[in-house]
Residue, then its C-alpha position, 0 to 999 in steps of 0.5 A: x467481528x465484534x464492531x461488524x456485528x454492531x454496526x450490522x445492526x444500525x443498517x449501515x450497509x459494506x459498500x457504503x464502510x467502503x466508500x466512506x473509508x476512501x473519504x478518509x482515505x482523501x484526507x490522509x493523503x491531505x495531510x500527508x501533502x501539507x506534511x502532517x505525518x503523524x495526523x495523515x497516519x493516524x487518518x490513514x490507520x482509520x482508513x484501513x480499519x475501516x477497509x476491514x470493517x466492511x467485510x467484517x459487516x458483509x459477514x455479520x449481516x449476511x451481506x457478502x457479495x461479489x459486487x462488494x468484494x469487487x467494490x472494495x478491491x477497486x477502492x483499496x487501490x485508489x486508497x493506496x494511490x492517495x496515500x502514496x500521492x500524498x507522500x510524492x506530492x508534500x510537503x507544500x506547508x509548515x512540517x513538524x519534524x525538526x531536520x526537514x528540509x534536507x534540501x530544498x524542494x525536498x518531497x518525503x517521497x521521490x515520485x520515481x519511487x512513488x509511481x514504481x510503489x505504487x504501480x507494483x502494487x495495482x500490478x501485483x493485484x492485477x496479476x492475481x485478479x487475472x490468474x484468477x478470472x482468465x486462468x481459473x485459478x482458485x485462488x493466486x495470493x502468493x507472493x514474498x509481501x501481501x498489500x498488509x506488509x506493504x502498509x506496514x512498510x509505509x507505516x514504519x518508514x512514516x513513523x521512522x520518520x516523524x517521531x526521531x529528532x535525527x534523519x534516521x537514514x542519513x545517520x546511517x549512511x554517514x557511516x557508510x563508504x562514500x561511494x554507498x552514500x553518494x549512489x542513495x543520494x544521487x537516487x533520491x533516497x535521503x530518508x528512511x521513508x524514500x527507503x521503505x517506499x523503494x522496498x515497497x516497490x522492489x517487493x511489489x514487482x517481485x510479488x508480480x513475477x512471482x504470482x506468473x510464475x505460480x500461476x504458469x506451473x498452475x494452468x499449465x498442469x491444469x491444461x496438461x490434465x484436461x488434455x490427458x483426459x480428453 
């Protein structure tokens, strides 16, 4: 709130934090895709403070809007497809991690994993969005991950990543049985980050089915109330 209230006060208007966040949004995914990790995560961070500080100034201006919030979810998705794009499509250039490649051709991310991440989460606000709008919900944020924990997963896979001088997850999987081993490597899974991504993924989809599900108990006691008083 303390930098809302400070840039509330040059006349930079929410939408426009908005907007200038998925430009930095764009380069993240760059650097990502040259496979910079560290400098993309860095640009990512500044990305998502500036997701904040949108709000943060709609609220200190007194400028909130229903477009502006409209506005900003809309960009927070196409910001998550650039930051996971990134990471499916890198690295194509030199990489500063000591161990990578493991093989060649190797990106950070599978795309399999990458498209099932990252269609999670677009359905996971989906689900929300529309229990809200068609099914007059209040409000439908439930759910076993929020898109913060998402982030926070993506975080710590690129971090587990970047800085060790070891594949974390393959020394993991070393001491695994063999058959364990063999079943990640034959799904594209060899570092942490792939990792991370799939739980991405497996949490996003369960957040959907668990959004219907409340949303079901909801409308449905409410449609049972509107026909009791009727």
């Amino acid at each position: 709130m303390p930098f809302g209230k400070a840039l509330a006060r040059t006349g930079v208007t929410p939408n426009r934090i908005t907007a200038l966040s998925l430009l930095v949004a764009f380069f993240s995914a760059y650097y990502f895709y040259i496979g910079e990790l560290l400098l993309g995560l860095a640009i990512m961070l500044l990305a998502v403070f500036m997701d904040m500080l949108d709000g943060a100034v709609a609220r200190a201006a007194n400028m909130a809007s229903k477009f502006g919030a409209t506005f900003d979810h809309t960009l927070d998705r196409y910001a998550e497809f650039l930051f996971i794009m990134g990471l499916v499509m890198g690295p194509t250039a030199h990489v500063s991690i000591p161990w990578w490649p493991v093989a060649v051709g190797d990106t950070f991310v599978p795309w399999f994993w990458g498209v099932l991440a990252l269609f999670g989460m677009v359905m996971a606000s989906f689900t929300r969005a529309k229990a809200e709008s068609v099914g007059g919900m209040k409000s439908c944020a439930v759910g076993i991950a929020e898109r913060q924990e998402k982030l926070i997963l993506m975080i710590a896979g690129i971090l587990l990543l970047a800085i060790p001088q070891t594949n974390v997850w393959l020394d993991i999987l070393g001491a695994a049985p063999a058959p364990v081993s063999d079943l990640f490597f034959a799904l594209g899974i060899t570092n942490i980050l792939a990792l991370c991504m799939v739980i991405v993924a497996v949490l996003s989809h369960v957040t959907v089915v668990q959004r219907l599900a409340y949303a079901r108990k909801i409308i449905g006691a409410s449609e049972r109330e509107a026909q009791a008083s009727t």
